[in-house]
SETORKE-309373 format. One record per residue (C-alpha): residue in three letters; x, y, z. Coordinates in steps of 0.05 Angstrom, whole numbers. Example, Ala and Ser with C-alpha at 12.3 -4.5 7.8 and 13.67 -1.06 7.14 Angstrom:
2
> res/X/Y/Z
> ALA/246/-90/156
> SER/273/-21/143
***
This chain:
788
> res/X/Y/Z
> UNK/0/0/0
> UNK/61/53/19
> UNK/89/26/-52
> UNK/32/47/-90
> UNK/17/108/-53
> UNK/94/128/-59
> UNK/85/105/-136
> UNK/16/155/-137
> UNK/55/211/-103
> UNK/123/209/-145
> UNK/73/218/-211
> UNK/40/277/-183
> UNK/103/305/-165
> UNK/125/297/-243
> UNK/66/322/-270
> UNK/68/386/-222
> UNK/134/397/-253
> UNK/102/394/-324
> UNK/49/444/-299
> UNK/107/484/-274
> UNK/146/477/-338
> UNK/78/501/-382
> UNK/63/562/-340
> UNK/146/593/-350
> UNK/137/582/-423
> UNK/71/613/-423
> UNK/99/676/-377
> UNK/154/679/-430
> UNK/112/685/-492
> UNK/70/737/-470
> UNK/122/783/-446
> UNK/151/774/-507
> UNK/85/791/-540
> UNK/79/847/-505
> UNK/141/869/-523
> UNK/129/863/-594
> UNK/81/911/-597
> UNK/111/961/-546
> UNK/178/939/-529
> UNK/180/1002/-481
> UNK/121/973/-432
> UNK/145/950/-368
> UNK/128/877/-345
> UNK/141/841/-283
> UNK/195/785/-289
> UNK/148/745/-246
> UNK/73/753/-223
> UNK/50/718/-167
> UNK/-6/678/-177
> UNK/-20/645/-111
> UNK/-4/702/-65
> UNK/-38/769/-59
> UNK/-26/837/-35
> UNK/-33/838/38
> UNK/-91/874/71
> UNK/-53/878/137
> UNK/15/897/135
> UNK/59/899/200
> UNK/108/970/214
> UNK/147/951/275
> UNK/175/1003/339
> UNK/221/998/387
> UNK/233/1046/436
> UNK/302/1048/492
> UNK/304/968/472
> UNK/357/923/513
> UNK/369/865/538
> UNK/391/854/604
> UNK/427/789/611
> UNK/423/742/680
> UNK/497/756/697
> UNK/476/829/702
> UNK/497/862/638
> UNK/461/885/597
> UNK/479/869/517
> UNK/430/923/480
> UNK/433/997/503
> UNK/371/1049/482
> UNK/358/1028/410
> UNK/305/1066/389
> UNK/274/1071/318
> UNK/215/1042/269
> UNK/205/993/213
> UNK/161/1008/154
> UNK/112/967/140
> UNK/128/930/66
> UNK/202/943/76
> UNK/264/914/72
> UNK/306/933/127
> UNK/375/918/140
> UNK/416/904/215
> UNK/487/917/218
> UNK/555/938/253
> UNK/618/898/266
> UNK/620/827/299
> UNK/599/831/367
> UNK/555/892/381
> UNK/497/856/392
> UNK/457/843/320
> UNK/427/775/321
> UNK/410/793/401
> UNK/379/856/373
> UNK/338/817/323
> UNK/328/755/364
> UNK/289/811/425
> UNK/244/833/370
> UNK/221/773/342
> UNK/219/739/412
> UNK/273/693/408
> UNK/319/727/459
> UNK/301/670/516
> UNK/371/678/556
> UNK/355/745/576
> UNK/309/799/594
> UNK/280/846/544
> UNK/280/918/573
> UNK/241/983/538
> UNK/184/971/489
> UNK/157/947/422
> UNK/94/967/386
> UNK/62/937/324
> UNK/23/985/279
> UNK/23/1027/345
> UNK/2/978/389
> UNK/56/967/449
> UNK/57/891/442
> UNK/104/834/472
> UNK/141/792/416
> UNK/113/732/442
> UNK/46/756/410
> UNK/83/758/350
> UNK/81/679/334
> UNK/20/677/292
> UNK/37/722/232
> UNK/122/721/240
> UNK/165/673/196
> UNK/243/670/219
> UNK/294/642/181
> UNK/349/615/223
> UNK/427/626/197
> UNK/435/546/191
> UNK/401/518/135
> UNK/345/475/180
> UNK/307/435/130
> UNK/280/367/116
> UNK/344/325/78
> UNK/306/275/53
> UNK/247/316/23
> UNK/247/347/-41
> UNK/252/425/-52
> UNK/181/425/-75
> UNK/154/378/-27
> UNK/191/429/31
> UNK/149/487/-2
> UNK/84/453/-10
> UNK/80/411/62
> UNK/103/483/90
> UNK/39/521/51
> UNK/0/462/81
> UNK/20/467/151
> UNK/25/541/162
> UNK/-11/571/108
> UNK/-93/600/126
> UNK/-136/535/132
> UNK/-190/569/80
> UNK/-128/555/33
> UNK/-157/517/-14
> UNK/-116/459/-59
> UNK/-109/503/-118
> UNK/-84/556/-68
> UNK/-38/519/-42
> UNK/-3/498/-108
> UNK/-15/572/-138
> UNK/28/594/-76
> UNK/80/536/-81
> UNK/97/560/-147
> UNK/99/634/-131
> UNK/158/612/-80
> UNK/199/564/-126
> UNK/194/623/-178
> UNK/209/679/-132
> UNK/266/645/-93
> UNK/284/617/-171
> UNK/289/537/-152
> UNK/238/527/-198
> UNK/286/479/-243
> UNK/304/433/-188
> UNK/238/428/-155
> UNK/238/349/-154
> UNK/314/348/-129
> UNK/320/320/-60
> UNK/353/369/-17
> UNK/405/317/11
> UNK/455/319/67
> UNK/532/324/78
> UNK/536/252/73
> UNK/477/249/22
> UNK/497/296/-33
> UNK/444/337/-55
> UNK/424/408/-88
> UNK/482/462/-76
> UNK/493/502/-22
> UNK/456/568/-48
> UNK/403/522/-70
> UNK/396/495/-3
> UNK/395/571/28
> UNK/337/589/-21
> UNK/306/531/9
> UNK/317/550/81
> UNK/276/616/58
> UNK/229/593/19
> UNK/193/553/74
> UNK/188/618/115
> UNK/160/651/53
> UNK/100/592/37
> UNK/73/617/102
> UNK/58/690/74
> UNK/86/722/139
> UNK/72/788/152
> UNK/131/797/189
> UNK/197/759/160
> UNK/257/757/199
> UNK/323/736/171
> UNK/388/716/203
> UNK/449/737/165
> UNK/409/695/100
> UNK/467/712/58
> UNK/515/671/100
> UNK/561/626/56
> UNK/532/659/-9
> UNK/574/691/-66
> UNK/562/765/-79
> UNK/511/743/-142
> UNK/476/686/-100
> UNK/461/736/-39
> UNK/437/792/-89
> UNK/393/741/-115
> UNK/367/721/-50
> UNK/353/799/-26
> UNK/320/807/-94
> UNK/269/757/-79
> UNK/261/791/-6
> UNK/253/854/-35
> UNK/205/824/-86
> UNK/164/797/-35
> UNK/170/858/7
> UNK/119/896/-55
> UNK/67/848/-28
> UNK/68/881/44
> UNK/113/837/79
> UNK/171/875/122
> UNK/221/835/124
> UNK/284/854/179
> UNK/349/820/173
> UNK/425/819/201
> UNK/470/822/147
> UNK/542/813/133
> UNK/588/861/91
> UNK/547/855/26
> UNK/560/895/-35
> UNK/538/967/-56
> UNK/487/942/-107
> UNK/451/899/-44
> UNK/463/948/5
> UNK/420/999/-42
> UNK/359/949/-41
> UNK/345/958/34
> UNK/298/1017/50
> UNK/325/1023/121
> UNK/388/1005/154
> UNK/401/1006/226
> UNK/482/1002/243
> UNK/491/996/310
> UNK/567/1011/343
> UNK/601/986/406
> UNK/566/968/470
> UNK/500/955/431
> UNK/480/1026/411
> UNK/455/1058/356
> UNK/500/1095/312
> UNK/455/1108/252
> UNK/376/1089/226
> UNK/354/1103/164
> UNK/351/1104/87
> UNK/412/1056/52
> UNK/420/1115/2
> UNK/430/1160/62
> UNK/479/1127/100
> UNK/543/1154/60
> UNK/519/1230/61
> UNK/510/1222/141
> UNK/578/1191/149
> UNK/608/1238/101
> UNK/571/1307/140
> UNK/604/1283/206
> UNK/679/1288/169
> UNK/694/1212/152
> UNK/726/1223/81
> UNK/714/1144/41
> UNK/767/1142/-6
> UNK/757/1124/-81
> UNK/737/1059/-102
> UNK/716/1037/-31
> UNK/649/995/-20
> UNK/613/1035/18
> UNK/582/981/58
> UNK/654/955/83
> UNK/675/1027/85
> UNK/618/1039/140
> UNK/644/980/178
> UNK/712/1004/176
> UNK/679/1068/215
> UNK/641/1035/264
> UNK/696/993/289
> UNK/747/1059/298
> UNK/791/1038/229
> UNK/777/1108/202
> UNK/799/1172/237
> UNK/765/1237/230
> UNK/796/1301/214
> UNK/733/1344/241
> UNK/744/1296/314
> UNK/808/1305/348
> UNK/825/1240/384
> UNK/758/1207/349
> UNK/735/1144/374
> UNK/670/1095/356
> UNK/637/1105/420
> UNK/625/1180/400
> UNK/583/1157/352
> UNK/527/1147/387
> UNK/528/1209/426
> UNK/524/1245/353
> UNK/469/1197/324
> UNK/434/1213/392
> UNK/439/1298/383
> UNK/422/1294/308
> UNK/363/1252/316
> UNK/337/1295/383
> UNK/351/1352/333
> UNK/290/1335/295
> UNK/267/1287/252
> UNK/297/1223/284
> UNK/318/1179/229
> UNK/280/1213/173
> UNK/331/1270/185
> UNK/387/1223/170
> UNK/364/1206/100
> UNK/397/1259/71
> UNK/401/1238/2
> UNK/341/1201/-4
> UNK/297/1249/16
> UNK/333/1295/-36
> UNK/311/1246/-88
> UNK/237/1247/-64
> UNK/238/1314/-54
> UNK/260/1320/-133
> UNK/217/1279/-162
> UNK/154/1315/-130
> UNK/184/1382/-159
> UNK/188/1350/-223
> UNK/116/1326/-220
> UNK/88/1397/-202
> UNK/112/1428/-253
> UNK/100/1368/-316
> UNK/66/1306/-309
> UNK/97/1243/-313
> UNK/89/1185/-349
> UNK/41/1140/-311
> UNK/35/1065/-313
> UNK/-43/1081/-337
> UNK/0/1123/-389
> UNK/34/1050/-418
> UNK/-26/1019/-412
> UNK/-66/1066/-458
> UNK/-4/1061/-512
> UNK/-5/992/-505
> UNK/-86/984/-520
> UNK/-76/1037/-573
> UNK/-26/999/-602
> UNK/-53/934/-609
> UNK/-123/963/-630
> UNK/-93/986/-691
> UNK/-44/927/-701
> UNK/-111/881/-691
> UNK/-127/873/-761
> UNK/-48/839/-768
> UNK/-61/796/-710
> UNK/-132/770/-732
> UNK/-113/727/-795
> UNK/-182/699/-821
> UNK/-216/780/-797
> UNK/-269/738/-766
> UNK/-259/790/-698
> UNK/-231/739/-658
> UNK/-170/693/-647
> UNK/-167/620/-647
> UNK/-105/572/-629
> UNK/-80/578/-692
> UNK/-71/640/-701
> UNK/-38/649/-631
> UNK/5/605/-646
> UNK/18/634/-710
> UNK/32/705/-680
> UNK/81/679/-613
> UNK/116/644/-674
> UNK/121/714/-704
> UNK/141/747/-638
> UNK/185/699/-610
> UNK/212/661/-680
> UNK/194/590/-642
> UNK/127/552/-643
> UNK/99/538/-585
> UNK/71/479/-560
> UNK/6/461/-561
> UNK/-2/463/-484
> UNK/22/531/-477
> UNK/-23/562/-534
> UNK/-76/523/-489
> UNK/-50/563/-421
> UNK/-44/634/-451
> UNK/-112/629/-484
> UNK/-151/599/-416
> UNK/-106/663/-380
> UNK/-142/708/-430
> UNK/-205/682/-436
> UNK/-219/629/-389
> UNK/-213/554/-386
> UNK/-237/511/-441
> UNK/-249/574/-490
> UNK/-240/566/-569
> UNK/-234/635/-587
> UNK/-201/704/-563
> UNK/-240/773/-567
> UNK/-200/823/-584
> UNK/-218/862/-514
> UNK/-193/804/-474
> UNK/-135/805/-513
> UNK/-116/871/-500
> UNK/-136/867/-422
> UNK/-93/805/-415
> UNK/-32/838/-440
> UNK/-46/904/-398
> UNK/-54/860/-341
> UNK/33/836/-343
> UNK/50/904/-313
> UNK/20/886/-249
> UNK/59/851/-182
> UNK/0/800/-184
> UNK/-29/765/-245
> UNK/-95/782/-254
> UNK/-124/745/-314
> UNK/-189/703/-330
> UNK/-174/628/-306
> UNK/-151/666/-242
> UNK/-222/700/-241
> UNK/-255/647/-242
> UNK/-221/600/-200
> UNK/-234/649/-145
> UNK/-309/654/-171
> UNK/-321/573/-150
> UNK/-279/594/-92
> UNK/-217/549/-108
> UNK/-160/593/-98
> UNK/-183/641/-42
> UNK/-167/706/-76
> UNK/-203/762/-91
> UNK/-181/797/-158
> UNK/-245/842/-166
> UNK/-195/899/-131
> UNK/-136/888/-176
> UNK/-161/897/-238
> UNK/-118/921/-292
> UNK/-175/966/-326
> UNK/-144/1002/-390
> UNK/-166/1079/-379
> UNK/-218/1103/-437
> UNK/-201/1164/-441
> UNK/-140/1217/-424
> UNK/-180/1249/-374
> UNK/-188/1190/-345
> UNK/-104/1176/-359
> UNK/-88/1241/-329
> UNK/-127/1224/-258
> UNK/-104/1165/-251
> UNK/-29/1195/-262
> UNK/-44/1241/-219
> UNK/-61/1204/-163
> UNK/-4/1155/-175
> UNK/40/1207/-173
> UNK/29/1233/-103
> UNK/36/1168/-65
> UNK/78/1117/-50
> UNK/79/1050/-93
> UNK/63/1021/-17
> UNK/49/1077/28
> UNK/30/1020/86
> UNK/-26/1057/104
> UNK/-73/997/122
> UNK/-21/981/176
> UNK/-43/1034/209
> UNK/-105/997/221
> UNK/-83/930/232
> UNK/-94/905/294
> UNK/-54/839/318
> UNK/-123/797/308
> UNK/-124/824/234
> UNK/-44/802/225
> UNK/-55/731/250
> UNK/-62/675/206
> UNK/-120/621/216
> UNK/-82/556/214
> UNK/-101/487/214
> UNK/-134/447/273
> UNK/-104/379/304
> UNK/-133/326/252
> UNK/-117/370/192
> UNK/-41/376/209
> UNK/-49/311/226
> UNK/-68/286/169
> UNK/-12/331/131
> UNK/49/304/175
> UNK/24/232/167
> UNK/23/237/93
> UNK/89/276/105
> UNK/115/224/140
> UNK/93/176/95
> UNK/137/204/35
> UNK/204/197/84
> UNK/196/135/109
> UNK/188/107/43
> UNK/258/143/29
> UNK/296/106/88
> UNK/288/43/58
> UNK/367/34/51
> UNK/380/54/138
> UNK/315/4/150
> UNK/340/-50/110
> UNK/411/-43/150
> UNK/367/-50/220
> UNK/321/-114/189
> UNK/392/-150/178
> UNK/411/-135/240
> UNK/349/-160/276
> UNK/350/-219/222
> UNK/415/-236/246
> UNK/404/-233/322
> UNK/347/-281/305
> UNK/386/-329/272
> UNK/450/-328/327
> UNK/394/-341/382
> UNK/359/-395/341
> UNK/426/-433/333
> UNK/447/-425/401
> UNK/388/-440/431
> UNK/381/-509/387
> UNK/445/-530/364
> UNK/496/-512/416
> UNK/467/-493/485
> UNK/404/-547/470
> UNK/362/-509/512
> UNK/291/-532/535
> UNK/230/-506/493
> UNK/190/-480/559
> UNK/256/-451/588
> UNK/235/-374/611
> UNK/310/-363/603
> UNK/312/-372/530
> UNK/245/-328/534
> UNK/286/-275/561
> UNK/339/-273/522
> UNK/303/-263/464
> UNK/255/-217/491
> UNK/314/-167/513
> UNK/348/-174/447
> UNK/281/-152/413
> UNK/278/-93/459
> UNK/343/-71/463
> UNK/348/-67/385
> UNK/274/-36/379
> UNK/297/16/424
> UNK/361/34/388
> UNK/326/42/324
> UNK/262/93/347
> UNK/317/128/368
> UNK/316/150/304
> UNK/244/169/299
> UNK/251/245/342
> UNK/322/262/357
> UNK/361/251/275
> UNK/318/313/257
> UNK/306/348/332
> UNK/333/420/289
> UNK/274/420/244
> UNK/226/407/290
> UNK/247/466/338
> UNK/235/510/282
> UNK/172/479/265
> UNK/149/477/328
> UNK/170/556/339
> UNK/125/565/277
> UNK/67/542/310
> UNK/57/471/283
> UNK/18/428/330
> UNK/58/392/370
> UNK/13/335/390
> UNK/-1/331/305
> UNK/68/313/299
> UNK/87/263/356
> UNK/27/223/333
> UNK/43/228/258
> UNK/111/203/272
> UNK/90/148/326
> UNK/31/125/275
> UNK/83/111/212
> UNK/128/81/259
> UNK/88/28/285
> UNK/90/-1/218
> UNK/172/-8/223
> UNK/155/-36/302
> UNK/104/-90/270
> UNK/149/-115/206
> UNK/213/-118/246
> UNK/179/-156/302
> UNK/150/-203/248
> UNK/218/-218/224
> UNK/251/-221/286
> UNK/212/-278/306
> UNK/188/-315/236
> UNK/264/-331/235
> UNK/273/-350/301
> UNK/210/-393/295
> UNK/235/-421/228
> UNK/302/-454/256
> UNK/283/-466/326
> UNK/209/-496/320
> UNK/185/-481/387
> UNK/124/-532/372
> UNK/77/-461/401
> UNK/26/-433/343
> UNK/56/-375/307
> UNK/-4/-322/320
> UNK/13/-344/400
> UNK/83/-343/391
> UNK/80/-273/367
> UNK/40/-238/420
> UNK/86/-228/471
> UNK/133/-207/428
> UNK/91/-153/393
> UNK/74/-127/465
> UNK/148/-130/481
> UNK/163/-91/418
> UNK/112/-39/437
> UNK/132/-27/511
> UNK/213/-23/476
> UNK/192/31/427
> UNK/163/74/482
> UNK/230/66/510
> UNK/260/95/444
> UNK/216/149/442
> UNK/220/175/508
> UNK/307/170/509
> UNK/299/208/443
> UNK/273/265/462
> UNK/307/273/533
> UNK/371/260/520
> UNK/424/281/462
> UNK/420/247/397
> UNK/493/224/407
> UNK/488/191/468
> UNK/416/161/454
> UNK/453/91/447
> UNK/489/86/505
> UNK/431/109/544
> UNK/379/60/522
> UNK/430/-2/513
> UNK/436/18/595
> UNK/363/20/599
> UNK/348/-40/566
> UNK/406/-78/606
> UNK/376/-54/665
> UNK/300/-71/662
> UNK/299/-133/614
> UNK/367/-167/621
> UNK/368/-158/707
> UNK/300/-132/739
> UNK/264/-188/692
> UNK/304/-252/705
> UNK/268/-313/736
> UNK/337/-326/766
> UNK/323/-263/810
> UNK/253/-246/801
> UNK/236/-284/858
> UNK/282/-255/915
> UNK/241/-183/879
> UNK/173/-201/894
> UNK/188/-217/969
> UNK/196/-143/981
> UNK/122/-103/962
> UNK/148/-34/943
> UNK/209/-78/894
> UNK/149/-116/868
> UNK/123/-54/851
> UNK/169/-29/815
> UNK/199/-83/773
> UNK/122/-92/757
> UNK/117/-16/725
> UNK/190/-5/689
> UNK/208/-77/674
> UNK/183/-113/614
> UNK/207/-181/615
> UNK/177/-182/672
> UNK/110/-191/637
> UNK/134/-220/563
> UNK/174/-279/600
> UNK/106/-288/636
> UNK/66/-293/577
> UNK/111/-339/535
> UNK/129/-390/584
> UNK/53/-397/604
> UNK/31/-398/536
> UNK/94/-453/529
> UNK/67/-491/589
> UNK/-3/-493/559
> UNK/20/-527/489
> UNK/81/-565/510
> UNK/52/-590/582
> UNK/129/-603/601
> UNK/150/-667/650
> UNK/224/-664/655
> UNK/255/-731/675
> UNK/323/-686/695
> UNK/331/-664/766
> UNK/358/-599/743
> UNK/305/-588/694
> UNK/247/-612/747
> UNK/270/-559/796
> UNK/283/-499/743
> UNK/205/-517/720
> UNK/181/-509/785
> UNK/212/-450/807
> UNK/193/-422/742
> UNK/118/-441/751
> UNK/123/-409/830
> UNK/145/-345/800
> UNK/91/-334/747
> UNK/33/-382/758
> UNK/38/-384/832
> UNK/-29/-338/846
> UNK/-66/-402/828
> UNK/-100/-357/768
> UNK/-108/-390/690
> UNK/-70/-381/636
> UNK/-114/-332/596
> UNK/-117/-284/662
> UNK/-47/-287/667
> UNK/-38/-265/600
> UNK/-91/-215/608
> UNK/-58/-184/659
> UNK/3/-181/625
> UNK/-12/-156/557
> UNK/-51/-93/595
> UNK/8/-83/635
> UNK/58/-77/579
> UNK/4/-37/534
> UNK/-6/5/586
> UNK/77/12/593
> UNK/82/32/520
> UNK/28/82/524
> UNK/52/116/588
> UNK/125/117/550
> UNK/89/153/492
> UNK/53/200/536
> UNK/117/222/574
> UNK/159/220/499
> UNK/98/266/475
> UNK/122/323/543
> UNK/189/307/529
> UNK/177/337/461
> UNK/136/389/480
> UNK/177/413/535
> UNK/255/396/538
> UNK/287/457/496
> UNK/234/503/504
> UNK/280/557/490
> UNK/290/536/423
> UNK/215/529/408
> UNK/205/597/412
***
């Protein structure tokens, strides 16, 4: 069944990347049709599809912020400042001023100390902790699933943290949005691999690491140092897609290492903070030079400005306007220019320049307006119509489509894409093309979102969740109607962030999915990987293969034990456990790092212990069945299989509980040790017969070996189901004694067989589900500093 639902999954996966494939072509060709008719008009690279502009947007204040640390320092001094909403915003200084600490107090994450000042969202004063249900972060390691592949990161990620109205076609709209944007489109079916598992490249794997913060839609994106191990060309591609996502309304805030002019230009803000934790400058990128540059620092020619500020901050640059100039001073000036008025906005020197410039220029003259282009473009194509429509029947049919993207791009298309561009212009399963829908579709590329028919009405039967009646690309009629619409583009903002203004935290945070959806999601989730650890299973099976075998022999062949003997029971019965335990080891502490930052993200935690307990009970139940088909096999116990089994399955489940809990308590590298101990402990000594006796003369010993040990009950059940089929009279002395003693220790209550077993198959069931239960707090609540 995991076969064919593997097999089922894999060809979904392949035709997704088909779909994927289709839709780039199809983006291609019309831009280039566009640009055959006005190679002037401005088109988006990429349109999102799946994700929309954001109705609440998040601006973020802090006011005096610090961190006081439990040793009695304190780490952050006074930073004061603000965040636009739908920004891009920049941290940085030289190593060791406090920049990730800065970050991690905003968003939260600063658990080894104690936040001091304020915070406000949207003007709100807020605490970050309320911050969890519409923040992504994106931690400086790459934390990610190694055995997943890119797209199946993205797509489980949309799942599990997108808005539960999401609908499916939502969720694949907005899975391709991210492998565009983040441009891992082309290796969306790659597995992402590990250091010992090669896999995509290490930029690859970054985009990754980003992209599952960005299939959540956060309003509120926080980024440590992203660029981290990135050429100059990789990180500029990385910000791009920030900054790409940032015209959607997100604000994304992130610490940042020496990168180039070009990047540093993309940020709207940048907040440099100097030694001792302080604040040293806060505002516009394009600023930052001029302000430098007013106070006396002279950069010299061919300099990167970015490592040229760093070079300041650290006391590398002297200053011939500061006699005896050190870095510290610079927050004493940032702290009397900003009290002189303005605050930061009085630092963006040049930037406001350029604002203040273009408004002068737009008094006096109009500008070209995007509803400017658009008007060409319709004007254009009205005339060239009669060209376009081949058969001047007043429409267009796939042929001639195809026909003219031959023309425009000297390549036919395929048959699929002439398909796509004409259900984008007039809807799925049309014929023909009006010339009106024509000309909207192609007005419609300038946009950030796509906003063409099949869209419409996909959100019409309510399959995609977005409403497009407020984006529409109208073409202006007339140039009154041109000149307004300038007009009023022309005095704002392309995002003023106005509606975060009016965003309260209940608007910002996202609906997610209850228990048995994310359930559901991390089972199938689950499903996928373990059908990808086939070679590390198959490793354990020999293992447990071969520990059946070396038992059989020696139990047969060479020792010549007796069939009923509850020593032989034992023995197998701890090596069961002992490697059952080992190997659900695996189960919660291999991949402990991706679960922190899932479980910081808000994924339900009880979802995913269950999801990961369900699949593994499958591994518990085949292993077990191995375990003891060969051991039955060569030995021959003369017992029924289905009885042989049981005690063994129950053994098996009480182990894996063991497994679990160690997991999750203890460090993944000394997990082994640990549980071998464990398993040495209450299988091999608390459950011998040899001593089990001398344990049940004391009451509260009894007790105890009766809740922690399982041989204790497994032996029971195996040598009274033994006694009941074999019905054993030793004509030995030895053996006669060993039988009896046996018999006083578990069948000396007087009770019957089937109450005995009774009693021992609810005390080991009970065992593995108490394990489970204390794995499940484990989980929840060792490292709860890293689960925020």
């Amino acid at each position: 069944a995991v076969y064919l639902l593997d097999r089922r999954w894999r060809r979904l996966q392949t035709h997704l990347e088909k779909v994927t494939g289709v839709m780039n072509e199809s983006r291609a060709f019309s831009f280039n049709l566009v640009r055959h008719f006005m190679p002037s008009f401005k088109v988006e690279k990429y349109q999102f599809r799946g994700m929309k502009a954001k109705k609440s947007t998040a601006g973020v204040e802090f006011d005096n912020l610090g961190l006081d640390l439990p040793s009695g320092k304190r780490v952050l001094n006074g930073v004061t400042g603000r965040f636009e909403a739908g920004s891009m915003c920049a941290i940085m200084g030289p190593s060791g001023v406090g920049k990730t600490t800065f970050m991690n107090t905003l968003c939260g994450k600063a658990t080894y100390g104690q936040m001091v000042g304020s915070m406000k969202i949207n003007g709100q004063e807020t605490n970050p902790k309320d911050l969890k249900g519409f923040m992504g972060f994106v931690p400086q390691d790459d934390i990610v699933h190694q055995d997943l592949t890119v797209r199946e990161q993205i797509q489980f990620s949309v799942r599990l943290r997108g808005d539960r109205r999401f609908s499916g076609s939502r969720v694949e709209l907005i899975t391709e949005d991210v492998l565009n944007v983040m441009q891992i489109d082309h290796i969306q079916n790659s597995i992402v691999g590990s250091v010992e598992n090669r896999g995509i490249s290490g930029g690859q794997r970054k985009r990754v690491n980003v992209g599952l913060e960005l299939a959540a839609e956060p309003s509120l994106l926080f980024l440590d140092e992203p660029t981290s191990g990135l050429d100059a060309t990789s990180s500029l591609a990385v910000c791009l897609s920030l900054k790409k996502m940032c015209q959607l309304g997100m604000t994304s805030i992130m610490v940042i290492h020496q990168p180039r002019y070009s990047l540093f230009t993309l940020f709207d803000d940048v907040l440099l903070l100097g030694k001792g934790g302080e604040t040293v400058y806060l505002g516009s990128s394009l600023g930052a030079k001029e302000y430098f540059e007013s106070l006396g620092f002279e950069m010299p020619r061919n300099e990167n400005p970015a490592d040229w500020f760093m070079d300041v901050l650290s006391g590398e640059v002297q200053n011939p306007k500061i006699p005896n100039f050190k870095p510290e001073q610079l927050h004493e000036i940032w702290r009397e220019h900003a009290g002189g008025g303005g605050g930061a906005e009085n630092a963006d020197c040049e930037g406001q320049q350029q604002k203040a410039h273009v408004r002068l220029s737009t008094s006096r003259s109009r500008m070209l307006s995007p509803e400017d282009d658009r008007s060409v473009l319709a004007q254009k194509l009205e005339e060239e119509w009669n060209s376009v429509d081949f058969n001047n029947d007043g429409v267009m049919d796939a042929d001639e489509l195809r026909q003219l993207l031959a023309i425009c791009v000297s390549m036919r298309p395929d048959e699929k894409v002439v398909c796509e561009i004409m259900a984008r212009m007039a809807g799925d399963g049309v014929e023909v093309v009006t010339k009106r829908q024509f000309i909207d579709y192609l007005c419609s590329l300038s946009g950030d979102v796509a906003n063409d028919e099949m869209l419409r009405e996909l959100s019409e039967t309510g399959d995609t969740g977005l409403q497009l009646s407020g984006l529409s690309a109208k073409v202006p009629e007339s140039e009154e109607e041109s000149a307004a619409s300038s007009s009023e583009s022309t005095s704002s903002a392309p995002y003023s962030g106005s509606l975060a203004q009016s965003s309260t935290l209940e608007e910002l945070t996202v609906q997610k999915r209850g228990f048995l959806r994310q359930l559901q999601i991390l089972t199938l989730r689950r499903l996928v990987q373990w059908w990808r650890m086939n070679r590390q299973r198959a490793i354990f099976f020999a293992a447990l293969g071969m520990g059946g075998v070396v038992l059989a022999v020696l139990d047969g062949f060479i020792v010549k034990s007796q069939r009923w003997d509850a020593m032989t029971y034992l023995n197998l019965h701890t090596c069961l456990a002992l490697l059952l335990s080992i190997f659900c080891l695996n189960v919660f502490g291999n991949d402990q790092p991706v679960f922190w930052r899932e479980s910081a993200s808000g994924i339900n935690v009880s979802a995913y212990h269950l999801s990961k307990v369900l699949v593994n009970t499958v591994d518990i139940a085949v292993q077990t069945f191995l375990f003891t088909s060969i051991y039955y096999l060569i030995r021959q116990p003369f017992i029924p299989y289905w009885e042989f089994i049981i005690p063994f399955l129950f053994t098996a489940y009480a182990a894996s509980g063991w497994g679990y809990l160690v997991s999750t308590v203890v460090p993944p590298q000394h997990g082994p040790f640990i549980v071998s101990l464990v398993s040495f402990i209450i299988c091999g000594l608390l459950g011998n017969p040899a001593t089990l006796a001398n344990f049940f003369e004391i009451p509260v010993m009894k007790l105890c070996v009766s809740l922690v040990s399982i041989t204790r009950w497994s032996v029971q059940m195996s040598f009274v189901i033994g006694n009941d089929y074999l019905q054993p009279e030793p004509t030995d002395v030895r053996d006669q004694v060993m039988l009896d003693v046996y018999k006083q220790i578990y069948m000396k209550e007087g009770t019957t067989e089937g109450q005995d077993i009774g009693h021992s198959c609810i005390a080991l069931f009970g065992m593995g589900l108490a394990l489970r239960f204390f794995s499940y707090l484990g989980l929840r609540f060792m490292n709860r500093s890293k689960q925020v």
